[in-house]
MIVO-588296 format. One record per residue (C-alpha): residue number from 1; x, y, z. Coordinates in steps of 0.5 Angstrom, whole numbers, padded with zeros to 4 digits, m for minus. Example, Ala and Ser with C-alpha at 12.3 -4.5 7.8 and 13.67 -1.06 7.14 Angstrom:
# MIVO-588296
[pt 1, [0025, m0009, 0016]]
[pt 2, [0027, m0002, 0014]]
//
This chain:
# MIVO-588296
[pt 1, [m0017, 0011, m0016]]
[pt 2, [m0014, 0004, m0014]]
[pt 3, [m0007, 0001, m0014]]
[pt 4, [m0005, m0004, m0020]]
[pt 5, [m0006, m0010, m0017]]
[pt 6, [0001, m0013, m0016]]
[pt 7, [0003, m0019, m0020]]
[pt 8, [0009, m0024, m0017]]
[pt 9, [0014, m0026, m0023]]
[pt 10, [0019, m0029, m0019]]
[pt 11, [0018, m0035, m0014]]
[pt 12, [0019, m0032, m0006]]
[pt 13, [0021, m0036, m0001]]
[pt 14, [0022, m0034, 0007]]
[pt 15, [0027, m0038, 0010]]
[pt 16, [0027, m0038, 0019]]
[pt 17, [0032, m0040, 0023]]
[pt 18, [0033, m0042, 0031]]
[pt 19, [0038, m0044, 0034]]
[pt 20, [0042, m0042, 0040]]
[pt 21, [0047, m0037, 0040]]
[pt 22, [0054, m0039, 0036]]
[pt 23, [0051, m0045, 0034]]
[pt 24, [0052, m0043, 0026]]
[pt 25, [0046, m0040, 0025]]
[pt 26, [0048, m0033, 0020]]
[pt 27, [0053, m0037, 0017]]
[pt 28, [0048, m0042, 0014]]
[pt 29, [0044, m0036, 0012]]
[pt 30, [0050, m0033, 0008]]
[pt 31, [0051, m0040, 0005]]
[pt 32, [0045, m0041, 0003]]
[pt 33, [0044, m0034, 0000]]
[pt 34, [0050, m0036, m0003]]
[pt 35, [0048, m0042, m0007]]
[pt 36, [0041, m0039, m0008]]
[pt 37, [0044, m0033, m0011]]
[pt 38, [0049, m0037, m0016]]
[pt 39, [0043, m0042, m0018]]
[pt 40, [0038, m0037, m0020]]
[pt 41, [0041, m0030, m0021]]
[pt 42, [0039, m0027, m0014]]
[pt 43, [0042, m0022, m0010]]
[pt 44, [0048, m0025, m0006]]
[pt 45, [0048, m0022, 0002]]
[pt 46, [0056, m0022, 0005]]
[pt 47, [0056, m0026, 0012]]
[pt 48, [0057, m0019, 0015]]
[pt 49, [0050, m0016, 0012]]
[pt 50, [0047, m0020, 0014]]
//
Protein backbone atom coordinates (compact mmCIF):
# COMPACT_ATOMS: atom_id res chain seq x y z
CA UNK A 1 0.00 0.00 0.00
CA UNK A 2 1.58 3.38 -0.99
CA UNK A 3 1.33 6.62 1.03
CA UNK A 4 -1.00 9.61 -0.01
CA UNK A 5 1.14 11.90 -2.10
CA UNK A 6 1.86 14.96 0.16
CA UNK A 7 0.31 18.07 -1.17
CA UNK A 8 2.10 21.57 0.08
CA UNK A 9 -0.77 24.47 0.70
CA UNK A 10 1.48 26.93 1.97
CA UNK A 11 4.48 28.41 0.65
CA UNK A 12 7.85 27.42 2.42
CA UNK A 13 10.81 29.00 2.45
CA UNK A 14 14.34 28.02 4.36
CA UNK A 15 16.21 30.97 5.18
CA UNK A 16 20.48 30.32 6.15
CA UNK A 17 22.44 32.70 8.10
CA UNK A 18 26.25 33.20 8.24
CA UNK A 19 28.16 35.26 9.96
CA UNK A 20 30.73 35.45 13.00
CA UNK A 21 29.88 35.03 16.15
CA UNK A 22 27.69 38.12 18.22
CA UNK A 23 27.49 39.47 15.07
CA UNK A 24 23.51 39.48 15.41
CA UNK A 25 22.66 36.64 13.41
CA UNK A 26 19.60 34.95 16.25
CA UNK A 27 18.33 38.24 16.69
CA UNK A 28 17.73 38.55 13.09
CA UNK A 29 16.03 35.16 12.80
CA UNK A 30 13.60 36.25 15.72
CA UNK A 31 13.02 39.61 13.90
CA UNK A 32 12.36 37.86 10.89
CA UNK A 33 10.00 35.24 12.41
CA UNK A 34 8.37 37.87 13.99
CA UNK A 35 7.38 39.98 11.21
CA UNK A 36 6.65 36.82 8.89
CA UNK A 37 4.60 35.48 11.57
CA UNK A 38 2.57 38.78 11.80
CA UNK A 39 2.07 39.10 8.22
CA UNK A 40 0.81 35.58 7.38
CA UNK A 41 -0.47 33.98 10.48
CA UNK A 42 2.93 31.90 11.06
CA UNK A 43 4.09 30.68 14.20
CA UNK A 44 6.18 33.25 15.83
CA UNK A 45 9.68 31.88 17.60
CA UNK A 46 10.88 33.82 20.83
CA UNK A 47 14.65 35.08 20.75
CA UNK A 48 15.54 32.27 23.35
CA UNK A 49 13.80 29.42 21.19
CA UNK A 50 15.56 29.79 18.60
Amino acid sequence: MSKAKFERTKPHVNVGTIGHVDHGKTTLTAAITKVMAEASGGEFKNYADI
